[in-house]
N, C-alpha and C positions, 0 to 999 in steps of 0.2 A: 323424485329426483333421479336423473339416468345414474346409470351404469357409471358411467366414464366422469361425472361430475361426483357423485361419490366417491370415485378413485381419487381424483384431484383436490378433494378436498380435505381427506385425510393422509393421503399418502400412506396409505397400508399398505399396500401392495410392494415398495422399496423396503417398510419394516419389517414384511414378512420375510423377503428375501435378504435380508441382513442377517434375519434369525432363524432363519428355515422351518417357516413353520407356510402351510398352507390358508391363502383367502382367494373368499370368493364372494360375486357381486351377482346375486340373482338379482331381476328388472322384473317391476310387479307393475298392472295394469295401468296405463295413465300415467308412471313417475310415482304409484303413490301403492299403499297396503291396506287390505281391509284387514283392521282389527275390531275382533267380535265386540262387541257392544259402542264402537269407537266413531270415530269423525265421519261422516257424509262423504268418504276419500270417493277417486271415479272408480277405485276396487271395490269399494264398502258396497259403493250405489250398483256396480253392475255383479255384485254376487257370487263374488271370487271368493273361493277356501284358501285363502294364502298357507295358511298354517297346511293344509295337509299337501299344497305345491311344495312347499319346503322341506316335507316329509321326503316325498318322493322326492326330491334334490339329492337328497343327502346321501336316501338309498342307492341314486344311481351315480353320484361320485366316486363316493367310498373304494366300490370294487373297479371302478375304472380308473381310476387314479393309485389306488392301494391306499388310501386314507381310513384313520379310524375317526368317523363320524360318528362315534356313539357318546364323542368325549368334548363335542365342538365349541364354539364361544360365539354366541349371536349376539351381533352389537348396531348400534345402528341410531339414529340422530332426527328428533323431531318423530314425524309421524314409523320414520324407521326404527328409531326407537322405544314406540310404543308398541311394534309390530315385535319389535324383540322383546319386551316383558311379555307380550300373547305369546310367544314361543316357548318362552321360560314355564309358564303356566299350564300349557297341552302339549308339549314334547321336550319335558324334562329328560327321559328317558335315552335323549338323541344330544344333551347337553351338559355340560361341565360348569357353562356358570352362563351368564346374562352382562352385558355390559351396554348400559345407555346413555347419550347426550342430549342435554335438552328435552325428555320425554318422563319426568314423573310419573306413576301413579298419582289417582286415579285415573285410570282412560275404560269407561265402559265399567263393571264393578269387580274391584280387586276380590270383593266375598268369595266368588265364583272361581278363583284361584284356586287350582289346589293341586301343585305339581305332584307326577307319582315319585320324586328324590326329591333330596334338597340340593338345592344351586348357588354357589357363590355368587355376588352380585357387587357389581360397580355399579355407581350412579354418579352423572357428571351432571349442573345444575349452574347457572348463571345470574343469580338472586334480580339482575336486570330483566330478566325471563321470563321466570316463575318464581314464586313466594316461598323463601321459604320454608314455610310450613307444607308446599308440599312435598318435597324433598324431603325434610324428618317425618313424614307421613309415609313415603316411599320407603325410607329405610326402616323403619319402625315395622311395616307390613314384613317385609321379607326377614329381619331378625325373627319377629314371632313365626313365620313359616320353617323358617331355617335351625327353631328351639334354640336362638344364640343363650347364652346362661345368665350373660351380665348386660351392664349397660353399656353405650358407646366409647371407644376410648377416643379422646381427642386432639390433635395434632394440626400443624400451621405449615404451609410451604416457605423457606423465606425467597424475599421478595429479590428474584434474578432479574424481571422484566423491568419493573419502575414503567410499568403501564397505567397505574393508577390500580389495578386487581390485587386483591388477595385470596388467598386459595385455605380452608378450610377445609381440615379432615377429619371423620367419624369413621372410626371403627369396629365394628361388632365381630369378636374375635371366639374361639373353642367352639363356634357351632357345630351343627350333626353334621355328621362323615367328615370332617373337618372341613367345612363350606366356609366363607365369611362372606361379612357384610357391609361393603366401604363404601361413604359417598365423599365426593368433594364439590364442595359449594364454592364458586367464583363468586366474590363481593365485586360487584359490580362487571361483571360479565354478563353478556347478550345470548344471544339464541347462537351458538356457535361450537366448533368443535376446538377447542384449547389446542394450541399448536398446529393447527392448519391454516387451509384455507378460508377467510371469510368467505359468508355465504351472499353477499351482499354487502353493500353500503353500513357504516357504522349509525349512520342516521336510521337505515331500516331494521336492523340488526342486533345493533349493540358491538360492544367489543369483546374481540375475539383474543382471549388472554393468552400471551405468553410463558407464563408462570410454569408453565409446564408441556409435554407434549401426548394428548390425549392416545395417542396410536402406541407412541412407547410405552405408554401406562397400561393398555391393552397387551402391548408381549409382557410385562412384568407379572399381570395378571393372571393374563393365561400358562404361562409356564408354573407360577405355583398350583395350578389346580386343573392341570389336563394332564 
């Protein structure tokens, strides 16, 4: 996915500038991210270390901008996504927490996970999508990463859109350094980013849930834990 359609699709870029906080759209081989153990991407196939281009990103913003990159929030939709849970996993140390759309665990094997901190983590998930179960598999992995103590507490959006979606919330709360661990599950939502852009046709897609606005739930996010 480019630059520019990632921008349009979430509208970060307006959010961030509402709430002063700094975003940025690296472009990875082909539209797409090799994640280690992950999809056949044209990054995966032509042998790209996304993860340590990312590295080096980060280092060369930071002092040119005057950013502290050591605290950042990688988030990101589909195989962007998945690229951002590979982020979370080998450059915890350059992150504050993980937020994903549409990109569950497993992608390649979560075992091999093993951040040097713990990371707060969002998970957004469209039961039209992915199953369920892997979504409480996603969260489930990163509570026992993150030593949460108890079990999930669970909470409901109510219903603003009358899209036909309802929005489930888990959350794994006291974890280490004070991290958490939140997904929200759209019942009957598609591969899509909740308050944007669709990415396509609802026929190819799914619906892209109103219920809420994924980008503002990213600055809510990230201001508790950067």
């Amino acid at each position: 996915m480019t630059t520019t359609r990632m921008a349009n699709i979430t509208h970060l870029s307006a959010v961030a500038d509402a709430h002063g906080f700094a975003v940025l759209f690296p472009q990875g081989i082909g539209d797409s991210w090799s994640v280690p153990g992950g999809l056949p991407t044209p990054a995966q196939q032509a042998g790209v270390d996304d993860v340590a281009f990312v590295h080096s990103l980060l280092d060369a913003v930071g002092p040119k901008f005057k950013l502290e990159t050591s605290r950042a929030v990688a988030t990101g939709i589909s195989n962007g996504g998945h690229f951002a849970q590979a982020l979370g996993c080998a450059l915890a140390d350059h992150l504050a927490g993980v937020v994903t759309v549409a990109a569950p665990l497993p992608i390649g094997n979560p075992r091999g996970c093993k951040p040097s901190r713990p990371l707060s983590i969002l998970d957004i998930v469209g039961t039209d999508d992915q199953p369920p179960s892997t979504f409480e598999d996603t969260l489930a992995f990163w509570a026992r990463t993150d030593k949460c103590p108890g079990g999930a507490v669970r909470s409901f959006l109510p219903d603003v859109a009358h899209d036909r979606t309802s929005v489930a919330i888990s959350t794994f709360q006291d974890c280490s350094k004070r991290t958490e661990v939140t997904g929200y599950l759209v019942t009957g939502g598609g591969h899509a980013w909740p308050g944007g852009e669709a990415l396509g046709s609802t026929e190819e897609f799914g619906v892209t849930t109103k219920q809420f606005d994924a980008s503002e739930l990213i600055w809510t996010f990230l201001s508790r834990h950067t």
